[in-house]
N, CA and C atoms of all chains as a GROMACS GRO file, in nm:
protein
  573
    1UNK      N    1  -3.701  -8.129   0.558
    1UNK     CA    2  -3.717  -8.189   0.426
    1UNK      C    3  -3.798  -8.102   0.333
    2UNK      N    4  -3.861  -8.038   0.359
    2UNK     CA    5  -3.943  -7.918   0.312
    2UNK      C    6  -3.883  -7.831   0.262
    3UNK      N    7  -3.754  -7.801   0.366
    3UNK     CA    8  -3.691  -7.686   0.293
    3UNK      C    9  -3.630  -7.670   0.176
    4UNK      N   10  -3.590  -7.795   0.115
    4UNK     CA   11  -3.512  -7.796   0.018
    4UNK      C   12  -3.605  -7.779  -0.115
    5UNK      N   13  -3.728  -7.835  -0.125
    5UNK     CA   14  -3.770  -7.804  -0.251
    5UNK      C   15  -3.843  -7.664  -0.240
    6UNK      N   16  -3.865  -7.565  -0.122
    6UNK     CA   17  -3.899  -7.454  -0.105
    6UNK      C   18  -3.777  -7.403  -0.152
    7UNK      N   19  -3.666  -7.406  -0.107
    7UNK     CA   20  -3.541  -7.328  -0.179
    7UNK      C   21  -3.539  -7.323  -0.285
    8UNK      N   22  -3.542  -7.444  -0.397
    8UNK     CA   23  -3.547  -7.480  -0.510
    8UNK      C   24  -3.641  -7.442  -0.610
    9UNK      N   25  -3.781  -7.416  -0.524
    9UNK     CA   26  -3.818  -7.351  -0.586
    9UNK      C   27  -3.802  -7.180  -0.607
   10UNK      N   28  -3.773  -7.126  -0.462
   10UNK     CA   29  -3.711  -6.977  -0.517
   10UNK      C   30  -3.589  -6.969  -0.613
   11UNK      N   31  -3.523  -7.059  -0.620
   11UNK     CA   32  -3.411  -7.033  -0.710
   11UNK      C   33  -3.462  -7.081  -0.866
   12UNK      N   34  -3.523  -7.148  -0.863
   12UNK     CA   35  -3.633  -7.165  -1.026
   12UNK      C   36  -3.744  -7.047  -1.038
   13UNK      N   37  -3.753  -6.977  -0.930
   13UNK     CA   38  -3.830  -6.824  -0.976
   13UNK      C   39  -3.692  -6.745  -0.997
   14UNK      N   40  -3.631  -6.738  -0.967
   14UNK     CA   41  -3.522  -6.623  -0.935
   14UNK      C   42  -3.449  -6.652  -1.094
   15UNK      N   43  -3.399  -6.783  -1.146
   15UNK     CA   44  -3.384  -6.812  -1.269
   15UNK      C   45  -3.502  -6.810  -1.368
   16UNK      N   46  -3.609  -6.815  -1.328
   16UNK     CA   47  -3.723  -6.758  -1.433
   16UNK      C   48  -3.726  -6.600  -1.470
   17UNK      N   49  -3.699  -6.564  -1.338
   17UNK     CA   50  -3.724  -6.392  -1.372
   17UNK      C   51  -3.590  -6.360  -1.446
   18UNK      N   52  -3.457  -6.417  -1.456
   18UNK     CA   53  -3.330  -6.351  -1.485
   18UNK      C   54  -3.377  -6.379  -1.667
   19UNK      N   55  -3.421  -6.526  -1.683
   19UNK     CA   56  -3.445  -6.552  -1.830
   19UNK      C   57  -3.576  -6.453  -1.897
   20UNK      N   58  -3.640  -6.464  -1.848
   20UNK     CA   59  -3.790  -6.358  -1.885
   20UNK      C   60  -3.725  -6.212  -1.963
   21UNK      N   61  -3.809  -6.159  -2.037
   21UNK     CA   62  -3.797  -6.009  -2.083
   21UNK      C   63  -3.779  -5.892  -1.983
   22UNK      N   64  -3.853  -5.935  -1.865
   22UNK     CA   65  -3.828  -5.827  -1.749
   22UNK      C   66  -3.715  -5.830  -1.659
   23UNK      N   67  -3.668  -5.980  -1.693
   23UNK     CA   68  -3.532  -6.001  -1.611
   23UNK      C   69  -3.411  -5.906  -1.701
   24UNK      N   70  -3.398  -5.914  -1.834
   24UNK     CA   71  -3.358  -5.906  -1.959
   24UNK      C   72  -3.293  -5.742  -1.907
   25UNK      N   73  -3.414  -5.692  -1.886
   25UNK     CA   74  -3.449  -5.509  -1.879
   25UNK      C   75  -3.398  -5.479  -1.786
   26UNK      N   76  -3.463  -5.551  -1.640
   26UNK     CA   77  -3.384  -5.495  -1.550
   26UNK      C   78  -3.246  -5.496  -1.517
   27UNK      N   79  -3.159  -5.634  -1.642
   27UNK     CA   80  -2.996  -5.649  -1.596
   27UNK      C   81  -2.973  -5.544  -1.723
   28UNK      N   82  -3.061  -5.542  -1.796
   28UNK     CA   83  -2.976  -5.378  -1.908
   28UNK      C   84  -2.947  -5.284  -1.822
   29UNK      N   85  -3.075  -5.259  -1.795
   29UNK     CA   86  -3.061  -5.105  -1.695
   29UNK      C   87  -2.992  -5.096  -1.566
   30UNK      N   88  -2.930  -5.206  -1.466
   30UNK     CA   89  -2.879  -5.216  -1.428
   30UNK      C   90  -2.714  -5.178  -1.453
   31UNK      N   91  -2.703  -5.269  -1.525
   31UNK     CA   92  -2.578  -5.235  -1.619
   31UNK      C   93  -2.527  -5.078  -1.685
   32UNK      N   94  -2.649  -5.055  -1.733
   32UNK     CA   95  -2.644  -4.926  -1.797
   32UNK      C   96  -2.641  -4.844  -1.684
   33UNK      N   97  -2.694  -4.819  -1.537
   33UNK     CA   98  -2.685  -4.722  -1.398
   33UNK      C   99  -2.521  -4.802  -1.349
   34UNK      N  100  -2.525  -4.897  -1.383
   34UNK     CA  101  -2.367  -4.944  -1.344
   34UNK      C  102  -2.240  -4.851  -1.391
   35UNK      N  103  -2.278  -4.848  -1.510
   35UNK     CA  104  -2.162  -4.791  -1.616
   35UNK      C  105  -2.146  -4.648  -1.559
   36UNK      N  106  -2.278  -4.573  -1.583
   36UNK     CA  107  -2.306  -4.436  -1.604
   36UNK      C  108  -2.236  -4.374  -1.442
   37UNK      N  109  -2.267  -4.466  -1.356
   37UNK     CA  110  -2.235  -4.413  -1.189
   37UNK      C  111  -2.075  -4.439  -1.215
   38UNK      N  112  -2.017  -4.590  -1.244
   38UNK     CA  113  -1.884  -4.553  -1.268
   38UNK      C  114  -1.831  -4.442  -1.295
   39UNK      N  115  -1.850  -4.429  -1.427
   39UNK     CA  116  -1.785  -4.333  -1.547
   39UNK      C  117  -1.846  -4.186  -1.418
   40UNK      N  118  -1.939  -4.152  -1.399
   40UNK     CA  119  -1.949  -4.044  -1.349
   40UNK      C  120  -1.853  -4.008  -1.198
   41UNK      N  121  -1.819  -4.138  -1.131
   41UNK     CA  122  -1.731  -4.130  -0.994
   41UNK      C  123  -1.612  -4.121  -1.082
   42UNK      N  124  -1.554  -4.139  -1.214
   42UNK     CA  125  -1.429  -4.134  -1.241
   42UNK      C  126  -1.423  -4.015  -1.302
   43UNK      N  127  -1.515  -3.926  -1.333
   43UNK     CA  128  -1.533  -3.803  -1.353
   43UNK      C  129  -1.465  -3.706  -1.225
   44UNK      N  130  -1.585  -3.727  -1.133
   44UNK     CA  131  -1.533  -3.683  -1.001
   44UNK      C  132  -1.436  -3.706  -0.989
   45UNK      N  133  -1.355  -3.784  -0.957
   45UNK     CA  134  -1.211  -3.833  -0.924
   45UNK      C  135  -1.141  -3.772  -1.002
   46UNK      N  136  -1.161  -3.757  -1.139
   46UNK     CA  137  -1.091  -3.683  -1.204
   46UNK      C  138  -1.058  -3.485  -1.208
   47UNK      N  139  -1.189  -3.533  -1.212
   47UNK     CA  140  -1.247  -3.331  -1.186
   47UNK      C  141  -1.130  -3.305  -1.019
   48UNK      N  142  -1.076  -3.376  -0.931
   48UNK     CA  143  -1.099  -3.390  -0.793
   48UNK      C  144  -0.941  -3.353  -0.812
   49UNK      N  145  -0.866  -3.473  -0.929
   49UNK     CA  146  -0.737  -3.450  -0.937
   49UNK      C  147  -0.622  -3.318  -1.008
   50UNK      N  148  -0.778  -3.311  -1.088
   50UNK     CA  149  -0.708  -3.149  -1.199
   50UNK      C  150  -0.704  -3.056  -1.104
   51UNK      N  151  -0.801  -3.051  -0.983
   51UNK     CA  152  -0.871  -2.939  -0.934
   51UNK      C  153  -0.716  -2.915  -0.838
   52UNK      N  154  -0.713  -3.061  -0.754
   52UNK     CA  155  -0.584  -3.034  -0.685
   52UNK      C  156  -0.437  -3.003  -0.744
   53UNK      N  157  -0.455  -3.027  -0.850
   53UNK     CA  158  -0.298  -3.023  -0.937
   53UNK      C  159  -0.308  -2.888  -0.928
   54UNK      N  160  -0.422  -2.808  -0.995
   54UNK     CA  161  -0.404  -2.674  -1.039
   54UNK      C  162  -0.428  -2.600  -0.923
   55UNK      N  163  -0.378  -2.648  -0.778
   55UNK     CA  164  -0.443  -2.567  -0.603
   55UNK      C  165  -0.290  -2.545  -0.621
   56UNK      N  166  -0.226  -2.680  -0.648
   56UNK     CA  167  -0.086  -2.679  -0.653
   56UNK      C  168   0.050  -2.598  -0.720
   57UNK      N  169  -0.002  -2.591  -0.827
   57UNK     CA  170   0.065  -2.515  -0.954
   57UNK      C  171   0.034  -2.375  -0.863
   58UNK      N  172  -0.055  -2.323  -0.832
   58UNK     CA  173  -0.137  -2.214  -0.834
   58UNK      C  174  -0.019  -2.160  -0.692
   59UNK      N  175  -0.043  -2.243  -0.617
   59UNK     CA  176   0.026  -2.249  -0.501
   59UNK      C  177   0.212  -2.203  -0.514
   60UNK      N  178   0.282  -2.334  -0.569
   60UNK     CA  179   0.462  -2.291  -0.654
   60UNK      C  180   0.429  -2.162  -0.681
   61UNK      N  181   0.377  -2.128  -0.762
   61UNK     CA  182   0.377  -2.008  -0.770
   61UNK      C  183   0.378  -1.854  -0.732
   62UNK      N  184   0.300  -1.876  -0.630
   62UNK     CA  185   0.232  -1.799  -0.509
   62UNK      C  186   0.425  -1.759  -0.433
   63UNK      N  187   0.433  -1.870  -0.420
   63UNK     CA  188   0.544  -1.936  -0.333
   63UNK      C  189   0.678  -1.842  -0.391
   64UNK      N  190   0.650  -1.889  -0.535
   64UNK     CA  191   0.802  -1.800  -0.587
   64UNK      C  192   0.794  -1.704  -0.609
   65UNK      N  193   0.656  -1.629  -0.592
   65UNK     CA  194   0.674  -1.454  -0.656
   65UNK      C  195   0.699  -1.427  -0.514
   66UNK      N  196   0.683  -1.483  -0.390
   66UNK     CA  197   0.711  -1.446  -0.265
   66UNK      C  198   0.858  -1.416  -0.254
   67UNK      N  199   0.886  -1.538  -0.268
   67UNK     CA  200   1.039  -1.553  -0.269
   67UNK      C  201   1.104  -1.427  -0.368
   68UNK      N  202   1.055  -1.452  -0.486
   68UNK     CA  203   1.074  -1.304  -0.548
   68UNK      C  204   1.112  -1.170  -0.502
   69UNK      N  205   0.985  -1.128  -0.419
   69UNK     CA  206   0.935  -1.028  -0.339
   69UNK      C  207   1.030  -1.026  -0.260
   70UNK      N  208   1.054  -1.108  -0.156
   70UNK     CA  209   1.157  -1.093  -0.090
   70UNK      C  210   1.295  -1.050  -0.095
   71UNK      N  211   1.304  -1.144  -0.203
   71UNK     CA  212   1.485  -1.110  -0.287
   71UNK      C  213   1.507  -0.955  -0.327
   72UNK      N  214   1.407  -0.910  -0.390
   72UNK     CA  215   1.375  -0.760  -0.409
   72UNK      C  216   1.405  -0.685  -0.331
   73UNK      N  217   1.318  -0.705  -0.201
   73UNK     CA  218   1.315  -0.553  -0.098
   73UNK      C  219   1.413  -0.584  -0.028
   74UNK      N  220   1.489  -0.708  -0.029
   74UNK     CA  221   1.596  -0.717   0.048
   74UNK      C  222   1.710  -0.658  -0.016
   75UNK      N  223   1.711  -0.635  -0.158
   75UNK     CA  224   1.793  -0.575  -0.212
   75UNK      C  225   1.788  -0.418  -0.237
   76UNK      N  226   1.651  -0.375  -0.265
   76UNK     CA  227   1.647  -0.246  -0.267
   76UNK      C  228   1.672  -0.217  -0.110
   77UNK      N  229   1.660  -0.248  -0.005
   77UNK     CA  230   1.680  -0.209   0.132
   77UNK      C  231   1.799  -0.211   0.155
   78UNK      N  232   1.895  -0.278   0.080
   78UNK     CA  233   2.060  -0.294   0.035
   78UNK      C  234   2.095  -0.154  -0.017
   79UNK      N  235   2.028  -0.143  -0.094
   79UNK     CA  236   2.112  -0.025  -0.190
   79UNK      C  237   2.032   0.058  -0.119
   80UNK      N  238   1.891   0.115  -0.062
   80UNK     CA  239   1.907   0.240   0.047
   80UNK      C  240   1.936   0.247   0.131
   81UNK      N  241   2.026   0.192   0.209
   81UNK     CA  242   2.094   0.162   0.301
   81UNK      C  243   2.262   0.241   0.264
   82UNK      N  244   2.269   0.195   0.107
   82UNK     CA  245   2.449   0.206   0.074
   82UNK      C  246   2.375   0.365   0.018
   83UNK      N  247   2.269   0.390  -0.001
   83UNK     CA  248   2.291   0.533  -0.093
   83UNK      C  249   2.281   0.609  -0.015
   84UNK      N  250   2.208   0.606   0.158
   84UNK     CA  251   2.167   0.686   0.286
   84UNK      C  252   2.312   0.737   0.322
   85UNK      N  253   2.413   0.627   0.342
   85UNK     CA  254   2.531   0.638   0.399
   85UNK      C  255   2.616   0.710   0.315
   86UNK      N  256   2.624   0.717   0.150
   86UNK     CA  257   2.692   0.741   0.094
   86UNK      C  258   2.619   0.962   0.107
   87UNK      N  259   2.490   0.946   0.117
   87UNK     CA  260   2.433   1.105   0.133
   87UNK      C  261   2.445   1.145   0.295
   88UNK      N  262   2.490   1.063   0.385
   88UNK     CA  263   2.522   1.136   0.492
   88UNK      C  264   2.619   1.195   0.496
   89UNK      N  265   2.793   1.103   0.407
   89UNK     CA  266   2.914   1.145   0.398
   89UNK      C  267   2.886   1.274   0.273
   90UNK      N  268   2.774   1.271   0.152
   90UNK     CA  269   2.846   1.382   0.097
   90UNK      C  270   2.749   1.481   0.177
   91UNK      N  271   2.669   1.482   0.206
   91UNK     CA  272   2.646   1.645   0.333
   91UNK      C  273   2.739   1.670   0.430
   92UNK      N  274   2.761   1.628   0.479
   92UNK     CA  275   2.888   1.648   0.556
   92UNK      C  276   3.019   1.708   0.515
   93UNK      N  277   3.020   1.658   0.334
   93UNK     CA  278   3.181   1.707   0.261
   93UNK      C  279   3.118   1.848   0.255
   94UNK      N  280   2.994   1.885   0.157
   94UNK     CA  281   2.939   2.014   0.121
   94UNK      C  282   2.913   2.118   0.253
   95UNK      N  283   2.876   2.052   0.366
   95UNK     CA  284   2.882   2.097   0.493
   95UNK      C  285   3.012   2.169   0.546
   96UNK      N  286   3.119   2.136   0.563
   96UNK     CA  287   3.248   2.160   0.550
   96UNK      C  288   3.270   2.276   0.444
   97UNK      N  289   3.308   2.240   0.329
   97UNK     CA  290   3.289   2.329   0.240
   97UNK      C  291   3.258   2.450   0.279
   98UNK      N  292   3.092   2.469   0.291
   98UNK     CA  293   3.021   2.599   0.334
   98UNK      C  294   3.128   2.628   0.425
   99UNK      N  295   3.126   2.595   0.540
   99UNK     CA  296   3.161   2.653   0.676
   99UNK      C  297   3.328   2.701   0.668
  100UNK      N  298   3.390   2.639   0.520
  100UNK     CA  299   3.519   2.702   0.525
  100UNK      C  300   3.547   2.809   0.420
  101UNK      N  301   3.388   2.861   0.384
  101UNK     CA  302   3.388   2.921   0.272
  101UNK      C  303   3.394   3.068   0.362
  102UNK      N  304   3.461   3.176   0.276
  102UNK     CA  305   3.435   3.317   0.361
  102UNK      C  306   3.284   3.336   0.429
  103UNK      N  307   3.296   3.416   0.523
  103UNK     CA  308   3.171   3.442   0.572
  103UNK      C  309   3.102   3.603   0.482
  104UNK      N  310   2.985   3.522   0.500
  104UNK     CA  311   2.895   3.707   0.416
  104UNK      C  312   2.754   3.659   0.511
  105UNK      N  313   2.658   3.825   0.440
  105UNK     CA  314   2.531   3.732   0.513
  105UNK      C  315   2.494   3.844   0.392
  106UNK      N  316   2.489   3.885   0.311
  106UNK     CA  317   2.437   3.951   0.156
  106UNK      C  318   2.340   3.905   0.135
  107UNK      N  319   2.319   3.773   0.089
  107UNK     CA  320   2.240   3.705   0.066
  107UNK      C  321   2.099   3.651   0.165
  108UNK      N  322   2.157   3.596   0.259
  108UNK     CA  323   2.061   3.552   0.370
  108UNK      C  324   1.992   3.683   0.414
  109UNK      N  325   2.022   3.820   0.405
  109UNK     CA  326   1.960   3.939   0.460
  109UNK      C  327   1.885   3.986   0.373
  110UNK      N  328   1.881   3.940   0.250
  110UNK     CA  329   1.809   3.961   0.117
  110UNK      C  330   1.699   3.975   0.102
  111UNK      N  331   1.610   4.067   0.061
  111UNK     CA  332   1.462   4.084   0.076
  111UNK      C  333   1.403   3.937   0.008
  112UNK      N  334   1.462   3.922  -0.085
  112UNK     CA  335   1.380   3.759  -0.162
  112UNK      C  336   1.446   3.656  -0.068
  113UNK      N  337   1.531   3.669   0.005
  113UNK     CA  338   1.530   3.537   0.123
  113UNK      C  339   1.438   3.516   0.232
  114UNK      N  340   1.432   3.670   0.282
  114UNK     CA  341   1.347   3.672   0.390
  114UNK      C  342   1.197   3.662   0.316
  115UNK      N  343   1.193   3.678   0.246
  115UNK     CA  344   1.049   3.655   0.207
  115UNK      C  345   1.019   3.512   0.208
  116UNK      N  346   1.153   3.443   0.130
  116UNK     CA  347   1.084   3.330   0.127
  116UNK      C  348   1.084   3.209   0.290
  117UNK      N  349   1.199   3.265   0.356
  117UNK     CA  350   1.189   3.215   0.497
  117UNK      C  351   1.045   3.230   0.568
  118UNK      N  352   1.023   3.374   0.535
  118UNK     CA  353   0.896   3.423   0.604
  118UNK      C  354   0.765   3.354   0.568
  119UNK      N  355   0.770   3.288   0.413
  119UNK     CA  356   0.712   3.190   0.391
  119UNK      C  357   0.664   3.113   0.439
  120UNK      N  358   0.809   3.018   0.442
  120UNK     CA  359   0.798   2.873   0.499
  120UNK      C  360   0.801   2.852   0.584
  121UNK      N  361   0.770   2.952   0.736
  121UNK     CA  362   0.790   2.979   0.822
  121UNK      C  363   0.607   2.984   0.850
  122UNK      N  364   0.525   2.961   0.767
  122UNK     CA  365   0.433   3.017   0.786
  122UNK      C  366   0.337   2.952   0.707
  123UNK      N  367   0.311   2.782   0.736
  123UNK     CA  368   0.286   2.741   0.664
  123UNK      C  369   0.116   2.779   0.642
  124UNK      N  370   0.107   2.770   0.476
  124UNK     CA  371  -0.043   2.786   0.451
  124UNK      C  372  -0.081   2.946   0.421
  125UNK      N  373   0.014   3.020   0.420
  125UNK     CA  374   0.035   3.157   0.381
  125UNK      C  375   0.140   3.127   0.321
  126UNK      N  376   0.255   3.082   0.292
  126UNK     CA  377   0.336   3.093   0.227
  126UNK      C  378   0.364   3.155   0.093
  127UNK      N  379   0.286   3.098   0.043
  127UNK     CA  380   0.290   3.160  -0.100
  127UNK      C  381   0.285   3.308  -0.149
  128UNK      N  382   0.153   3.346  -0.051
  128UNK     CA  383   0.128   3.433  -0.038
  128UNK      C  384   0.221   3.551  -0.017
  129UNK      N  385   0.299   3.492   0.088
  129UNK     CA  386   0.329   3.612   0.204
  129UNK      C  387   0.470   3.644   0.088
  130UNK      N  388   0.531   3.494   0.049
  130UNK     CA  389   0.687   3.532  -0.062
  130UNK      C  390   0.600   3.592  -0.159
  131UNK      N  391   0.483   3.590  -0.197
  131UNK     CA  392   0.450   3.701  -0.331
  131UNK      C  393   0.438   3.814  -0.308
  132UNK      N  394   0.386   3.851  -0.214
  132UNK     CA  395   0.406   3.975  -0.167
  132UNK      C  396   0.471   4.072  -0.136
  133UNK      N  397   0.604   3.976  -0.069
  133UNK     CA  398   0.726   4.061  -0.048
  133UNK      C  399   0.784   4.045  -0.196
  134UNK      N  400   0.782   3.998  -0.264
  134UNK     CA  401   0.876   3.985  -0.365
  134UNK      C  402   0.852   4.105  -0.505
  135UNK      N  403   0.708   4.149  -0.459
  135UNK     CA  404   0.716   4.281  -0.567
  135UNK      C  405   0.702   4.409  -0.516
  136UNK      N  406  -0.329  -1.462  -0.959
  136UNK     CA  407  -0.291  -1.394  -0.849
  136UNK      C  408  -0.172  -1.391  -0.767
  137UNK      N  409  -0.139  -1.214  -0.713
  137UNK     CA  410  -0.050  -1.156  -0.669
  137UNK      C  411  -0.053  -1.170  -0.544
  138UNK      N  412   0.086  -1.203  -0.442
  138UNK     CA  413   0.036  -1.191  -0.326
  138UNK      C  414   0.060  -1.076  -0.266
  139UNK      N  415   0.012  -1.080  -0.132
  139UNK     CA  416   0.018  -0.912  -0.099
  139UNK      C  417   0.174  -0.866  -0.071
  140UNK      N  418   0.227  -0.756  -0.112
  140UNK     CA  419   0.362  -0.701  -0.087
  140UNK      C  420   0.334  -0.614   0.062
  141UNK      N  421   0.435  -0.668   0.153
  141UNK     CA  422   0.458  -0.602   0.296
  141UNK      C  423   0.602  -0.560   0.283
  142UNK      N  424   0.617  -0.437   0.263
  142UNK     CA  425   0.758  -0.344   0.232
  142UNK      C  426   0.810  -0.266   0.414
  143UNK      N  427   0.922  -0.328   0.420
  143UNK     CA  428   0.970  -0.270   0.552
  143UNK      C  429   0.947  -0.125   0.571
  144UNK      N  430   0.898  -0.088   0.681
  144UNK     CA  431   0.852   0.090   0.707
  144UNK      C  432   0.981   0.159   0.694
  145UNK      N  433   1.047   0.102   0.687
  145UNK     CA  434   1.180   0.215   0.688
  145UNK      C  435   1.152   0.291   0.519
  146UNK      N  436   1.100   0.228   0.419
  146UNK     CA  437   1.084   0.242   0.258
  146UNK      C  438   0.928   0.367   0.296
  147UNK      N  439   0.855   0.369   0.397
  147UNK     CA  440   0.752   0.460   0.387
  147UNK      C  441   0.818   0.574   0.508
  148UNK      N  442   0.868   0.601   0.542
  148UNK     CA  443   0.921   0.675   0.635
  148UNK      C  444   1.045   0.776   0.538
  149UNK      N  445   1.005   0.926   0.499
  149UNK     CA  446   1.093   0.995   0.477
  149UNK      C  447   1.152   1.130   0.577
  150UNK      N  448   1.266   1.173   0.552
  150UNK     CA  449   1.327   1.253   0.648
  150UNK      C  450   1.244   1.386   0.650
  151UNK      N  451   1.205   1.455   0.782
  151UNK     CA  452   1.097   1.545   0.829
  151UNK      C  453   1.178   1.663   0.718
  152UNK      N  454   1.137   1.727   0.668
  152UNK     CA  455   1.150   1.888   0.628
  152UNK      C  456   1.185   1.938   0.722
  153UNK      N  457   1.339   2.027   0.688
  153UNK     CA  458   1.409   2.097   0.757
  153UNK      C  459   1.389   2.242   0.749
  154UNK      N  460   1.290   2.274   0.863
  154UNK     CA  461   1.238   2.372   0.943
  154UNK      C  462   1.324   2.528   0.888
  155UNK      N  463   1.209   2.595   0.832
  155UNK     CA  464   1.311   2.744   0.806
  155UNK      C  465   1.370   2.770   0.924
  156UNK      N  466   1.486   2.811   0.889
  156UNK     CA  467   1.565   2.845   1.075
  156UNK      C  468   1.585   2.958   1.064
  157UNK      N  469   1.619   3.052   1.177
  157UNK     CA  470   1.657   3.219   1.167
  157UNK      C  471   1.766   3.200   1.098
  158UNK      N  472   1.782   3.280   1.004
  158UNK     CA  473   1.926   3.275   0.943
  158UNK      C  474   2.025   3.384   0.938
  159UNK      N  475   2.144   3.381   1.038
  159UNK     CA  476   2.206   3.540   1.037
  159UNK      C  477   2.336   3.539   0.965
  160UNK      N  478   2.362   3.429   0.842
  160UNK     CA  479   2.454   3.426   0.756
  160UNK      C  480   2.420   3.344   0.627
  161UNK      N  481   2.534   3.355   0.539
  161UNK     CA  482   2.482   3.277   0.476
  161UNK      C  483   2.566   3.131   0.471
  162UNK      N  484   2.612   3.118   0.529
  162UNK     CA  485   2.657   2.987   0.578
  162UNK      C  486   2.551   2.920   0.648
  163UNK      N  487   2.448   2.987   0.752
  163UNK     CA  488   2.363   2.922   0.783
  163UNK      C  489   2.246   2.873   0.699
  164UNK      N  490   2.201   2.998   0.596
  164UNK     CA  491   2.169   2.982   0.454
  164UNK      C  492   2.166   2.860   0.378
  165UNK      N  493   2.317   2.826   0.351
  165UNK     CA  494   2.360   2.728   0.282
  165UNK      C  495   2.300   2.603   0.313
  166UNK      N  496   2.370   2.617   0.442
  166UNK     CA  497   2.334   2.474   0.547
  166UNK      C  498   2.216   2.427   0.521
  167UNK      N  499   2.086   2.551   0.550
  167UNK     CA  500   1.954   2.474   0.516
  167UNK      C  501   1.894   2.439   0.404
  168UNK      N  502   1.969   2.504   0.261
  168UNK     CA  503   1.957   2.419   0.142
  168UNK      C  504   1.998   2.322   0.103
  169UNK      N  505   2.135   2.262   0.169
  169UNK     CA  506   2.177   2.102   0.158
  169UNK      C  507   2.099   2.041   0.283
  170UNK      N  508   2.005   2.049   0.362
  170UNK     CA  509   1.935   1.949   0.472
  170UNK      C  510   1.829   1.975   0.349
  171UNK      N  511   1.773   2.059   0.326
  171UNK     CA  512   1.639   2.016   0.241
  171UNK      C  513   1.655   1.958   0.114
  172UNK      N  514   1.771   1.958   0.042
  172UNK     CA  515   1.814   1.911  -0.049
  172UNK      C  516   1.804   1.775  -0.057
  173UNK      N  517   1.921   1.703   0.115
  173UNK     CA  518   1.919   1.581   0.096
  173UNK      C  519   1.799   1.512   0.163
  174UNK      N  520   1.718   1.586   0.255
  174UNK     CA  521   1.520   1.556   0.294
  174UNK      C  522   1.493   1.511   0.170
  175UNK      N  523   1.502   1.596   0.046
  175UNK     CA  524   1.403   1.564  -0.040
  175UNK      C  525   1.495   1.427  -0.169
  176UNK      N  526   1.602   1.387  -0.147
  176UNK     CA  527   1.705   1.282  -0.209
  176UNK      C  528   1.690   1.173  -0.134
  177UNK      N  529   1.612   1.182  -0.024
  177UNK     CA  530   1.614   1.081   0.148
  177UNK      C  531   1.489   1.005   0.100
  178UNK      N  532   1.399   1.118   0.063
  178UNK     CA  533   1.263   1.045   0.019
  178UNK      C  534   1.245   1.005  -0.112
  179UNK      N  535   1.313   1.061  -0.193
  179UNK     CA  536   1.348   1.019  -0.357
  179UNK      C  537   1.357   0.861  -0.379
  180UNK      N  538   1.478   0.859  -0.278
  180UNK     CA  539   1.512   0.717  -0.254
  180UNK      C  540   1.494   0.591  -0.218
  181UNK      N  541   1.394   0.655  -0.130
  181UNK     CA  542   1.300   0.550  -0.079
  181UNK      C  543   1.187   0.532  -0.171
  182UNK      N  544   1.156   0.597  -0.224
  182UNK     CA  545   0.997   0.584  -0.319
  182UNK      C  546   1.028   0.516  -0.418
  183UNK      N  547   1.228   0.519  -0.461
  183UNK     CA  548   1.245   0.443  -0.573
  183UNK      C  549   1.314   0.291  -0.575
  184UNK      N  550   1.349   0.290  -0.432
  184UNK     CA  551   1.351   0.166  -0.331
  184UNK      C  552   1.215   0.089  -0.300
  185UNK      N  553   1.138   0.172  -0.309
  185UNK     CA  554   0.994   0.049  -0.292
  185UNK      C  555   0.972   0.007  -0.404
  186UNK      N  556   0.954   0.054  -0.530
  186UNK     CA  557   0.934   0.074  -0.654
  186UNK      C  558   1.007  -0.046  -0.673
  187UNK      N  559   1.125  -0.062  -0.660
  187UNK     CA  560   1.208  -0.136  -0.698
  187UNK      C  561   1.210  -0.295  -0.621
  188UNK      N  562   1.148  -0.298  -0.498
  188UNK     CA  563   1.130  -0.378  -0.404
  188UNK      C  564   0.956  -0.450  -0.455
  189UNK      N  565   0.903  -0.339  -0.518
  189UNK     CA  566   0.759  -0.438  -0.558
  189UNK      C  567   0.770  -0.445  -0.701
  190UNK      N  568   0.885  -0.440  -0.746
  190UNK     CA  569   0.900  -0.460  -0.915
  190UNK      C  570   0.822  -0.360  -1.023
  191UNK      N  571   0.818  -0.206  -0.966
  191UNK     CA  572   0.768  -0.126  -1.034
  191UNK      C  573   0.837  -0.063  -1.137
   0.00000   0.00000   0.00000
């Protein structure tokens, strides 16, 4: 039987303090840390969603210059592939050629040939050695 | 940002320089100015095959 007007009376303090000036203050400022923590978690959340959009964008992208890249060297590896084959057949025509051309050796016995064989034959003197013979 | 370009080795790999050889004609002559000719058209090609493979 006690308890009830002990309750009654905390809830007639608890309604005294809400009516009072200090009750007043503390549901402003309450309110006002209410708002401010909202608005600031919807910040975050927000900051959270641009951040991932633009991981994303950033990402497609990434993705298609790959794809890009790919399409590329798969194609230039196409065409050196068709231009290798197409320079094996013409050495081979010019190859022919030579070998059905009269024979001489005029040339190949030539002081400016052998010089420059003797050259390249010799690497790191080269230069040298064809300047030398050559005057 | 670019991502990194990995170009098949065959595009860095050019044909070895064809070795002065004894030469006792000129047919043999010849011969070794079309191998160094197409050595140096072998690697032309490739340098302008990568080029072309990383959008240069």
């Amino acid at each position: 039987m006690r308890r009830v007007p002990q309750a009654a009376g905390k809830l007639m303090g608890i309604l005294a303090l809400i009516v009072s000036p200090l009750g007043k203050l503390i549901g402003i400022l309450s309110l006002i840390a209410g708002v401010a923590l909202g608005g600031y978690l919807l910040l975050k959340q927000h900051d959270a969603d641009v951040l991932a959009n633009q991981n994303l964008v950033t990402q497609k992208a990434i993705m298609a210059q790959q794809a890009k890249q790919a399409a590329a060297t798969i194609a230039a590896l196409q065409q050196e592939n068709a231009q290798a084959e197409i320079d094996v057949v013409a050495s081979a025509s010019v190859k022919r050629t030579i070998s059905n051309a009269p024979s001489s050796s005029s040339c190949a016995h030539s002081p400016a040939i052998g010089a420059a064989l003797l050259g390249l034959q010799q690497p790191g003197s080269g230069h040298a050695a064809a300047g030398k013979a050559s005057r | 940002m670019q991502p990194q370009a990995k170009l098949p080795a065959n595009f860095w790999q050019c044909q070895a320089e064809p070795a002065a050889p004894v030469i006792s004609s000129d047919a043999d002559l010849a011969d070794w100015i079309v191998d160094l000719a197409y050595a140096g058209r072998d690697c032309r090609e490739k340098l302008a095959g990568a080029k072309a493979a990383l959008g240069q």
